[in-house]
C-alpha positions as CSV (number, residue, x, y, z in Angstrom):
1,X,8.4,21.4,-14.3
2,X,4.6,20.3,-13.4
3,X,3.7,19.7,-10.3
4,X,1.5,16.2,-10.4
5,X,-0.8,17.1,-8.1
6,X,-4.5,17.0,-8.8
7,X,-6.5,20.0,-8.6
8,X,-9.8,18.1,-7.7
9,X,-9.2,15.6,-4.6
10,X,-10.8,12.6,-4.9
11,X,-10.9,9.3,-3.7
12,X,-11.4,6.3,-5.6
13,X,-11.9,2.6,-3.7
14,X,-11.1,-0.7,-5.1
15,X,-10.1,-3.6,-4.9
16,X,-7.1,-6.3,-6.7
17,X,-5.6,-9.3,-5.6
18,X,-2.9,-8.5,-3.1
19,X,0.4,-5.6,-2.7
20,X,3.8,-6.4,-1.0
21,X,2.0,-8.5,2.4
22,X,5.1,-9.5,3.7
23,X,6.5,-12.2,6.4
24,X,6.6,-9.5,8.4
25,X,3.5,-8.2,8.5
26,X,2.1,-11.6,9.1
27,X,4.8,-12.1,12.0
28,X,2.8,-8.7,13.7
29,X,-0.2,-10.5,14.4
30,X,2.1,-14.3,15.1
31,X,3.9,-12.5,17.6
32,X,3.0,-12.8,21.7
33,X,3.1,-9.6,23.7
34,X,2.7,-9.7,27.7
35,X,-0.8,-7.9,28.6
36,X,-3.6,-8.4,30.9
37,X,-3.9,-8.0,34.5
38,X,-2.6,-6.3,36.6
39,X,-1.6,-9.6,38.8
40,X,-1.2,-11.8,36.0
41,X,1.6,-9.3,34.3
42,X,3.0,-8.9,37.8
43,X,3.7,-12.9,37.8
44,X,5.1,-12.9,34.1
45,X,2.2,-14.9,32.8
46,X,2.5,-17.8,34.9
47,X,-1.2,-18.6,35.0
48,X,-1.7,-21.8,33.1
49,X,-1.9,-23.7,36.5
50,X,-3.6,-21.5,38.7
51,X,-6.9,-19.8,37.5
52,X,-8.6,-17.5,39.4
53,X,-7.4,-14.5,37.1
54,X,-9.6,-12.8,34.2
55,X,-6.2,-13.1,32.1
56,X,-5.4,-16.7,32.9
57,X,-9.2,-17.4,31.7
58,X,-7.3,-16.2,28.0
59,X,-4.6,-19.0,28.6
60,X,-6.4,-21.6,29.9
61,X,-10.2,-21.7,29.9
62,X,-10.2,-24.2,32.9
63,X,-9.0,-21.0,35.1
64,X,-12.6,-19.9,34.7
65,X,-13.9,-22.8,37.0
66,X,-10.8,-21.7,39.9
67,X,-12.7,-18.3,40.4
68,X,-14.6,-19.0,44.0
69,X,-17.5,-15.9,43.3
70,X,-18.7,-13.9,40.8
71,X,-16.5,-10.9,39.5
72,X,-16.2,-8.3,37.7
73,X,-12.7,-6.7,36.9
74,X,-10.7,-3.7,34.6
75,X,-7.9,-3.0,33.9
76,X,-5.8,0.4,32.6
77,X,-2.6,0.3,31.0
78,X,-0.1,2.9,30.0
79,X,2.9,2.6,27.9
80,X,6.3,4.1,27.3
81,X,8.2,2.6,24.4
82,X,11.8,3.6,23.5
83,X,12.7,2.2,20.0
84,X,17.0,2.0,19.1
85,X,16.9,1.1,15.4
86,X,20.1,0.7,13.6
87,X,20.0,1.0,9.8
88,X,23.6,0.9,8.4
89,X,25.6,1.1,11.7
90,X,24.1,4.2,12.6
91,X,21.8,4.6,16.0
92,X,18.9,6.8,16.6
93,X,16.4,5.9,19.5
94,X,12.6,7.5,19.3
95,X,10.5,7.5,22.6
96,X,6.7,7.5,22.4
97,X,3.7,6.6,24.9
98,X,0.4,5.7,24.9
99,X,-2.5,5.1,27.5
100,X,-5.1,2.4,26.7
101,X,-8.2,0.6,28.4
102,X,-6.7,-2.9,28.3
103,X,-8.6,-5.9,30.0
104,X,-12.7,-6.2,31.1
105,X,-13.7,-9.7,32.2
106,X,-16.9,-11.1,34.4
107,X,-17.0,-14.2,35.7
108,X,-20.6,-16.1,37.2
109,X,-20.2,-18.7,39.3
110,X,-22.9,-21.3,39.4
111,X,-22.2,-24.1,42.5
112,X,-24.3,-27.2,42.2
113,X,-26.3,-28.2,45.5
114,X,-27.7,-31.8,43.8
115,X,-24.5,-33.2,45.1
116,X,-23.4,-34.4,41.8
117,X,-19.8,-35.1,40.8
118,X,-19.8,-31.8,38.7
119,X,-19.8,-29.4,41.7
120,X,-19.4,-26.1,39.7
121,X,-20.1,-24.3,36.5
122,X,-18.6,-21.0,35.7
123,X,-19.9,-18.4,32.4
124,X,-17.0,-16.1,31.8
125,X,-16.4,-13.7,29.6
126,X,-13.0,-11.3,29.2
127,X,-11.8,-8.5,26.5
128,X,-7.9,-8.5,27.0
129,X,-5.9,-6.4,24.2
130,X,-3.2,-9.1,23.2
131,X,-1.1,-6.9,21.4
132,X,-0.3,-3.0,21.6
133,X,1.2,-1.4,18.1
134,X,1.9,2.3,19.6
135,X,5.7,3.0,18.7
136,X,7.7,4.8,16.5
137,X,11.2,4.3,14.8
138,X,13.2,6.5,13.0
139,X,15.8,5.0,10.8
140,X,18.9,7.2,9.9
141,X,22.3,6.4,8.2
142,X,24.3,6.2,4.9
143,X,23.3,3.3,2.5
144,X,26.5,2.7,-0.1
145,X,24.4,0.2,-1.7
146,X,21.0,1.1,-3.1
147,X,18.9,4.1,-3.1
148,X,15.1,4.9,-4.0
149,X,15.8,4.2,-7.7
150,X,16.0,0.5,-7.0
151,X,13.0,0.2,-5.5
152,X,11.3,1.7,-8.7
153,X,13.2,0.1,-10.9
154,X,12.9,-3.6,-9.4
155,X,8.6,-3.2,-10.1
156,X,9.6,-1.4,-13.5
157,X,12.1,-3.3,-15.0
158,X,9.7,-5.6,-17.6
159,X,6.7,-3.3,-17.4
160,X,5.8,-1.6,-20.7
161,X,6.5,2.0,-21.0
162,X,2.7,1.9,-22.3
163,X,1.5,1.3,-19.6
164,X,2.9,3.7,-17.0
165,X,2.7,6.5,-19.7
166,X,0.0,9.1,-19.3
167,X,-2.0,10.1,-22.7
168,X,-3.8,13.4,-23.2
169,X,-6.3,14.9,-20.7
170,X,-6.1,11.5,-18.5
171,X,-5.7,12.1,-14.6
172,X,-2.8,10.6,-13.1
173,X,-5.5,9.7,-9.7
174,X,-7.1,7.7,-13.2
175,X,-3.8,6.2,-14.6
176,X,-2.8,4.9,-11.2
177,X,-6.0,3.4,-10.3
178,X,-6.3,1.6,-13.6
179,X,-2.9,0.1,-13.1
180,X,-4.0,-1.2,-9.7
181,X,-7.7,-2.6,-11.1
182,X,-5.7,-4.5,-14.2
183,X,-1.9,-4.7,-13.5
184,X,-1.9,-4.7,-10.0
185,X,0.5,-2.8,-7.2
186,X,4.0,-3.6,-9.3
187,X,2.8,-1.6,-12.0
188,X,1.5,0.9,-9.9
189,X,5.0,1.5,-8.6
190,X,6.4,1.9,-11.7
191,X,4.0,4.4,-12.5
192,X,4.9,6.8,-9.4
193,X,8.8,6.2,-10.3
194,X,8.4,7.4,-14.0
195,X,5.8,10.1,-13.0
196,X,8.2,11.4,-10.0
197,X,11.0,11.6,-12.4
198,X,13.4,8.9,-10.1
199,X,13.5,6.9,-13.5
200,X,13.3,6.8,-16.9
201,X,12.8,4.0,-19.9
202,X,15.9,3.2,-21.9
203,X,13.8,4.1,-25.0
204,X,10.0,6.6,-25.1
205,X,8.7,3.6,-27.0
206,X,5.3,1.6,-26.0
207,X,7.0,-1.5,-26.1
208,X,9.8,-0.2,-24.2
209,X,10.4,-2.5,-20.9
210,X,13.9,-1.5,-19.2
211,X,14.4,1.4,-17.6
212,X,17.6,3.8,-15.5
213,X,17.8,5.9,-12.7
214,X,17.3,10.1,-12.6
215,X,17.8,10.2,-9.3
216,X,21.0,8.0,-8.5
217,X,22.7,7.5,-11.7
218,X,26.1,7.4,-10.5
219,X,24.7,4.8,-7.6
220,X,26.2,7.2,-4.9
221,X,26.2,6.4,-1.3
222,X,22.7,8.4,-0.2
223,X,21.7,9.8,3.2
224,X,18.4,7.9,4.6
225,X,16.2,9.0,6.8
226,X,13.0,6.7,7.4
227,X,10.3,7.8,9.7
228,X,7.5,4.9,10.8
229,X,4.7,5.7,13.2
230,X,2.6,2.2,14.1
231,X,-0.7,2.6,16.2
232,X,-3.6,0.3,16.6
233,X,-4.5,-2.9,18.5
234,X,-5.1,-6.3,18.5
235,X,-7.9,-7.7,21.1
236,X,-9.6,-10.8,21.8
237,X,-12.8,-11.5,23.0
238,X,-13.1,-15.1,25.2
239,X,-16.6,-16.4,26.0
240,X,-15.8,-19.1,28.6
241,X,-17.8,-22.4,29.4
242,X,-16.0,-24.0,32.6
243,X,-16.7,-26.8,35.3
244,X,-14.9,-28.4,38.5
245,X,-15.0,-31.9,38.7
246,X,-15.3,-33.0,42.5
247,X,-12.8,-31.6,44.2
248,X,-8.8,-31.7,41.9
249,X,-10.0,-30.9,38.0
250,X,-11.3,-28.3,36.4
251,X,-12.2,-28.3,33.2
252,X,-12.8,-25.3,30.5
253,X,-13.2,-24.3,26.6
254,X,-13.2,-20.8,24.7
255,X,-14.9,-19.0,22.0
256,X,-12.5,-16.3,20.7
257,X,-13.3,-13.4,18.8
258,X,-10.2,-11.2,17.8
259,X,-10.0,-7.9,16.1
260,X,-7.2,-6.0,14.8
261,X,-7.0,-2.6,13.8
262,X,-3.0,-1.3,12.6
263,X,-1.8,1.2,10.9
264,X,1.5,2.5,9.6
265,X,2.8,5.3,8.4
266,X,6.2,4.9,6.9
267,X,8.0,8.6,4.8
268,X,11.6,8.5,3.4
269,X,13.4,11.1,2.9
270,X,16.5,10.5,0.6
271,X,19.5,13.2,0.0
272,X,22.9,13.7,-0.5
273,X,23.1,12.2,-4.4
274,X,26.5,14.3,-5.5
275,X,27.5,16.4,-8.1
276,X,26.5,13.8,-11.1
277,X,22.6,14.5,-10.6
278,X,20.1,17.6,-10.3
279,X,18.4,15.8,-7.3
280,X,18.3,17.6,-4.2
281,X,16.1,15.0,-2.2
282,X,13.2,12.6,-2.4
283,X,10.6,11.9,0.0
284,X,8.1,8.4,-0.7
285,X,5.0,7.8,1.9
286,X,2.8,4.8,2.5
287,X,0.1,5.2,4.6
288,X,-1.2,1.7,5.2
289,X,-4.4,1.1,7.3
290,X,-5.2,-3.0,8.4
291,X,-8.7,-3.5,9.4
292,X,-8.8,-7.6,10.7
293,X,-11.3,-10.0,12.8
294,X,-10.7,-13.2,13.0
295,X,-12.0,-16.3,15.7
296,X,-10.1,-18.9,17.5
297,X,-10.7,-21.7,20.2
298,X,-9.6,-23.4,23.0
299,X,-9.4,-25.8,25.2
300,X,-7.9,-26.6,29.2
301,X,-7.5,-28.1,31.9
302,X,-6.0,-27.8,35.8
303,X,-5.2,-30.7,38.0
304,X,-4.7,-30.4,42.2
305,X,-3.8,-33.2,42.8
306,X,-3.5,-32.4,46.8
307,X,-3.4,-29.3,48.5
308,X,-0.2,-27.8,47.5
309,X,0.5,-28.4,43.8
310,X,-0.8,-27.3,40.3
311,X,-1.0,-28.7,37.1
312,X,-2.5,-26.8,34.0
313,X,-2.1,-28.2,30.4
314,X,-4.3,-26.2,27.1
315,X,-4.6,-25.3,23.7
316,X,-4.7,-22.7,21.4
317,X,-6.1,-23.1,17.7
318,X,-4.8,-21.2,15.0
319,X,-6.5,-17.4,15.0
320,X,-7.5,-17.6,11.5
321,X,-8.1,-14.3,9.9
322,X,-9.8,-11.7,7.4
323,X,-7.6,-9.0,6.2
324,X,-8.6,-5.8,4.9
325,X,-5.7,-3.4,3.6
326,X,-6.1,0.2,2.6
327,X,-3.0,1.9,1.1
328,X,-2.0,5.7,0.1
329,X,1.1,6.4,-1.4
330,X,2.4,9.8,-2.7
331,X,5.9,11.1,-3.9
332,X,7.7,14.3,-3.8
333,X,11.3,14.8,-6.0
334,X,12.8,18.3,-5.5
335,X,15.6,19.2,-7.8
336,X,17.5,22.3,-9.1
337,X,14.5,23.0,-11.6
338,X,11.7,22.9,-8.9
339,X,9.4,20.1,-7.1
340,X,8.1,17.0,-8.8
341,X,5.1,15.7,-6.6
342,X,2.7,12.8,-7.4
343,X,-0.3,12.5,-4.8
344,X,-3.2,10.0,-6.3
345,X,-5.2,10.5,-3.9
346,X,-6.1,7.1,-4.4
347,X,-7.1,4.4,-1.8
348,X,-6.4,1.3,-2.9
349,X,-8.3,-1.7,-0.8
350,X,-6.6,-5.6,-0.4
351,X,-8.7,-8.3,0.8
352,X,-7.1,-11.7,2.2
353,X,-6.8,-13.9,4.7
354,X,-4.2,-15.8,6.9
355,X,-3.7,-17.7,10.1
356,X,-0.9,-17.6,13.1
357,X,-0.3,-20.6,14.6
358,X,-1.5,-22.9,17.8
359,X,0.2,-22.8,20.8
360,X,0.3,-25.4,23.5
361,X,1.2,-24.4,27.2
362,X,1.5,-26.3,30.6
363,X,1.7,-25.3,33.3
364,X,3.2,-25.9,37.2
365,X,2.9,-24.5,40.7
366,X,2.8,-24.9,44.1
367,X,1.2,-23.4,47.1
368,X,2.7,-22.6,50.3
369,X,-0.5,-22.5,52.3
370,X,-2.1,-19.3,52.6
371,X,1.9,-17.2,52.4
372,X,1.9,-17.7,48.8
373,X,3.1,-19.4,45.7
374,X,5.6,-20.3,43.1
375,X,4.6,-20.9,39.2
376,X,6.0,-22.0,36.1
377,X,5.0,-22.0,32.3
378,X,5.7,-23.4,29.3
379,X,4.6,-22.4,25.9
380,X,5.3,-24.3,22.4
381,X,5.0,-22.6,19.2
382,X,5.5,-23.8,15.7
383,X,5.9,-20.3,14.1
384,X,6.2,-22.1,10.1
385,X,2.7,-22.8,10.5
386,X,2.0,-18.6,10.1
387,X,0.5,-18.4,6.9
388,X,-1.5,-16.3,3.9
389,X,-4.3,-18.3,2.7
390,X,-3.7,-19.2,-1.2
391,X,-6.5,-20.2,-2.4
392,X,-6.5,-17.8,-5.1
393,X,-3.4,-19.3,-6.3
394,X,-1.4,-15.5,-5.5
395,X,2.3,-16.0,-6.5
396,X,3.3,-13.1,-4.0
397,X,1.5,-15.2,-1.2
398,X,3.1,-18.3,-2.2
399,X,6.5,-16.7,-1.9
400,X,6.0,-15.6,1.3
401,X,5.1,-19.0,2.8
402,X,8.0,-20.4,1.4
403,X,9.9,-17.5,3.1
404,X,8.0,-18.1,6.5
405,X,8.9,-22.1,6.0
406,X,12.5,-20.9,5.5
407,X,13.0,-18.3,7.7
408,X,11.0,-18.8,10.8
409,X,11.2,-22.0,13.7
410,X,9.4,-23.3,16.5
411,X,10.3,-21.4,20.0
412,X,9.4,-21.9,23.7
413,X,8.6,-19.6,26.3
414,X,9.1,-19.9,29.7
415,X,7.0,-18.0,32.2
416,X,7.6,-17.8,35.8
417,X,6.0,-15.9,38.6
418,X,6.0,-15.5,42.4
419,X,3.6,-14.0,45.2
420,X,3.7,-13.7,48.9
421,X,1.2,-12.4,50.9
422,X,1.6,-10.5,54.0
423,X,-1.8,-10.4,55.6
424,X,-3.9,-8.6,53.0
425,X,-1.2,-7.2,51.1
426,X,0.2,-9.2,48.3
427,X,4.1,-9.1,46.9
428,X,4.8,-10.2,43.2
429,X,7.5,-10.9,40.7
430,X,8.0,-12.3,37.6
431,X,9.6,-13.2,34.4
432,X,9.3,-14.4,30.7
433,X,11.2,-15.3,28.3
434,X,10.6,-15.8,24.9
435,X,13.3,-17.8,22.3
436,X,14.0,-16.3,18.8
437,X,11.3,-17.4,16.4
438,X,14.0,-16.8,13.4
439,X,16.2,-19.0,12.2
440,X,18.5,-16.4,10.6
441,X,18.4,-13.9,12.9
442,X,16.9,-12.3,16.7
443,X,13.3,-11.8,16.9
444,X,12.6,-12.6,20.8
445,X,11.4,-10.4,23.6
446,X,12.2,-11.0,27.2
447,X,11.8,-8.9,30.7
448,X,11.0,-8.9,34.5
449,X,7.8,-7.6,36.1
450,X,6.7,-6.8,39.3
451,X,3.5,-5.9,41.3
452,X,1.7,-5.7,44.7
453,X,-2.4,-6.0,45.7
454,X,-4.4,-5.1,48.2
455,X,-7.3,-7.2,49.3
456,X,-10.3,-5.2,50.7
457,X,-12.5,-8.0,51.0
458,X,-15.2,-6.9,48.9
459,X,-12.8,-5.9,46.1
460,X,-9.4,-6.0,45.2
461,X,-6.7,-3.5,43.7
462,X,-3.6,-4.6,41.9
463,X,-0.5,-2.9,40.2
464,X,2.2,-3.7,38.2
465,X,5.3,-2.5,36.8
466,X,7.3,-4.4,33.9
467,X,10.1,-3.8,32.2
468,X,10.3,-5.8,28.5
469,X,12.9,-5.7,25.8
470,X,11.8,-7.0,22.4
471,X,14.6,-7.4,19.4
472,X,13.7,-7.8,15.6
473,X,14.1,-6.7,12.5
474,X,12.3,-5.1,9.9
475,X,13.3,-4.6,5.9
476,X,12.8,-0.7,4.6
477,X,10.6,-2.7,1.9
478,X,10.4,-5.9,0.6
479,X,11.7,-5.7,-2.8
480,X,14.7,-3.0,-4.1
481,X,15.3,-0.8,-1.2
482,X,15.6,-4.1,0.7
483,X,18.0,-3.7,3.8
484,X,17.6,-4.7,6.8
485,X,16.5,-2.1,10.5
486,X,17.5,-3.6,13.6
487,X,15.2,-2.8,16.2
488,X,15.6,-3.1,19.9
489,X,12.2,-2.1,21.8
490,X,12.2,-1.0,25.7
491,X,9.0,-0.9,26.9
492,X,7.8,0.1,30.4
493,X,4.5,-1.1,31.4
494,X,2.3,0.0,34.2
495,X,-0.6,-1.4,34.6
496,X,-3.4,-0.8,37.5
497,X,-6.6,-3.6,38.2
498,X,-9.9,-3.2,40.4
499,X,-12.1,-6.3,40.9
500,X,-15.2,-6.6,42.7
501,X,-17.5,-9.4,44.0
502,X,-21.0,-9.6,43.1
């Protein structure tokens, strides 16, 4: 047979409407990860009452106006994720870790000497990466109920054979771009199913618009074995405006800048289709690469009002979004005649935007003198507010706001974090938990952390160790192959601060 595979690499860019964005991809940039500081992580995120951290600054922008002097602060963060997914009652666990550089914040404090009621104003600003994507999951198990073929033939179903037909001297890179500049990413499936020999139309007809499976056509149980590698970031970029009011409120509000970069490389490999067919195995990739930026606000505020307690109370605005997708795709079919490969070498580029949704925190603590302190945290989120913008009127974008308004819930957090200081030296815990944002099914993370700091005078080191379990679920794809992965995520984090005075 002929091996699809295009003599002359090239690489063609463009642009169409939208592919298979999904409630789950919007849910990666929705969901709330526990990063920062060393001291803040330590305390599980307990900060919306305190201040006086470069991290609280990103949940409350009143904690700017807590800091006493100017600083300057970084922080280093390294990672060791083991992911359990289980894909048809069968286990497999992959363990992967990554070092990043993951919080830099200054803070200038300004006191006023007019003896006004506005004794302080504070300029911050602080990088923080809010979300880390490094992981890897490797599905692996027996599906009895669909294979590969459905997955082609759910986009190919209802598309003319015309169209996914190649005619004399025409590239296939050509044919599958064309389909994505004027049919769009369905028909650009269908194209790599007929082309990779996994189906076939009923009838070699141009008006010819159902189609069976090569591959499966007894619909045997198959052996899967799905490989995804996700790296990339999402950080945010607060520019603080902050002010103490006389001597019990504080007052702040934050410019955000965020930007994401995430990609994700997901390769099946499908075997085991019996006696009734000349398949020996198939293996599909997609190489997806998002490129995002996108600005938020907010606002806060911390009450004392005596020595010993803390109140802390803000807002965060949607983080609305611009989306840029970039997708390779190539398949591979290897049978008793020989190998069947299709490799466009194609990029195709999706532009669109969407939104997560606001959050609203409190916050409560209390002093104990100079020995230490006790903090609690609240978080609200309305997770049906996550949308894709549909201005353009896109039917697949429409769908999956109906799925988020379906599927997904509002969900609390709760924060809370300790510290005790012997002399110098400072002794932390904490913990977090976060509800399931799904109504159907668990998507939550939850864990303990702890820490310790050293105060030098001039400067200050901090450390922290945390141990976080997240649980969701992920579909192979959205539409055919359409089962569900249930992953389980433990992640060790140890993270190491320095801040210094100026």
């Amino acid at each position: 047979m002929k091996k699809y595979i295009p003599h002359v690499l090239m690489l063609f860019l463009y642009t169409i409407a939208s592919h298979a964005q999904s409630m789950d991809d919007i849910l990666r940039y929705s969901r709330t990860e526990l990063k920062g500081s060393a001291r803040y992580v330590s305390m599980g995120g307990a900060f919306n009452a305190l201040g006086g951290d470069f991290s609280a600054i990103n949940d409350n922008p009143a904690a700017a106006a807590v800091f006493l002097n100017s600083e300057i602060g970084v922080t280093l963060n390294n990672l060791d994720n083991k992911v359990n997914a289980n894909y048809m009652g069968s286990n497999n666990s992959v363990d992967s870790r990554s070092m990043d550089f993951d919080q830099f914040g200054m803070v200038f404090v300004l006191n006023e000497t007019s003896g006004g009621d506005f004794t302080k104003l504070t300029l911050a600003y602080n990088y923080q990466n809010s979300q880390l994507f490094n992981a890897k999951f490797n599905a692996i198990g027996t599906n009895s109920n669909r294979s590969l073929d459905d997955y082609f033939l759910f986009f190919a179903n209802g598309v003319p054979f015309s169209q996914i037909k190649t005619y004399d001297n025409e590239p296939l890179s050509q044919s599958y771009k064309y389909l994505g500049e004027n049919f769009g990413y369905g028909s650009q499936q269908a194209f790599l199913g007929y082309q990779g020999y996994i189906i076939s139309p009923e009838r070699y007809e141009d008006n010819n618009t159902q189609y069976f499976s090569n591959s499966n056509p007894q619909s045997r149980a198959v052996d899967h074995d799905f490989f995804v590698t996700h790296s990339g970031k999402n950080s945010k970029h607060s520019f603080s405006l902050a002010t103490q009011y006389r001597q019990n409120l504080y007052l702040g509000f934050n410019l955000n800048s965020h930007n994401s970069r995430f990609s994700r490389v997901d390769n099946l490999v499908e075997g085991n289709y019996g006696s009734g067919s000349n398949f020996r195995r198939t293996e599909f990739e997609n190489d997806l690469l998002t490129i995002g930026e996108g600005f938020s606000f907010q606002l806060g505020a911390i009450c004392k009002p005596n020595n010993n307690i803390r109140v802390g109370l803000s807002y965060q605005s949607p983080v609305w979004y611009k989306m840029i997708d970039e997708l390779k795709q190539f398949i591979s079919s290897f049978k008793d005649s020989g190998e069947d490969s299709v490799d466009p070498q194609v990029t195709n580029i999706y532009e669109y935007n969407l939104s997560t949704p606001s959050r609203f925190s409190g916050g409560l603590a209390y002093i104990f003198g100079t020995k230490g302190l006790i903090s609690f945290q609240y978080d609200q989120v309305n997770y049906q507010n996550t949308s894709f913008d549909i201005g353009s009127g896109d039917d697949n974008f429409i769908y999956q706001n109906k799925r988020i308004e379906q599927n997904l819930k509002s969900a609390g957090t709760l924060r809370v974090g300790g510290e005790y200081r012997i002399d110098r030296l400072s002794l932390r815990a904490g913990y977090f938990n976060q509800k399931s944002i799904n109504k159907t099914a668990l998507d939550l993370n939850k864990g303990t952390t702890f820490g310790l700091g050293y105060d030098f005078g001039g400067s200050v080191l901090n450390f922290s160790l945390s141990n976080i379990e997240y649980q969701y679920s992920e579909l192979m794809y959205q539409d055919g192959l359409n089962n569900y992965i249930q992953l389980n995520k433990d992640q060790i984090q140890f993270l190491i601060s320095c801040s210094f005075k100026l």
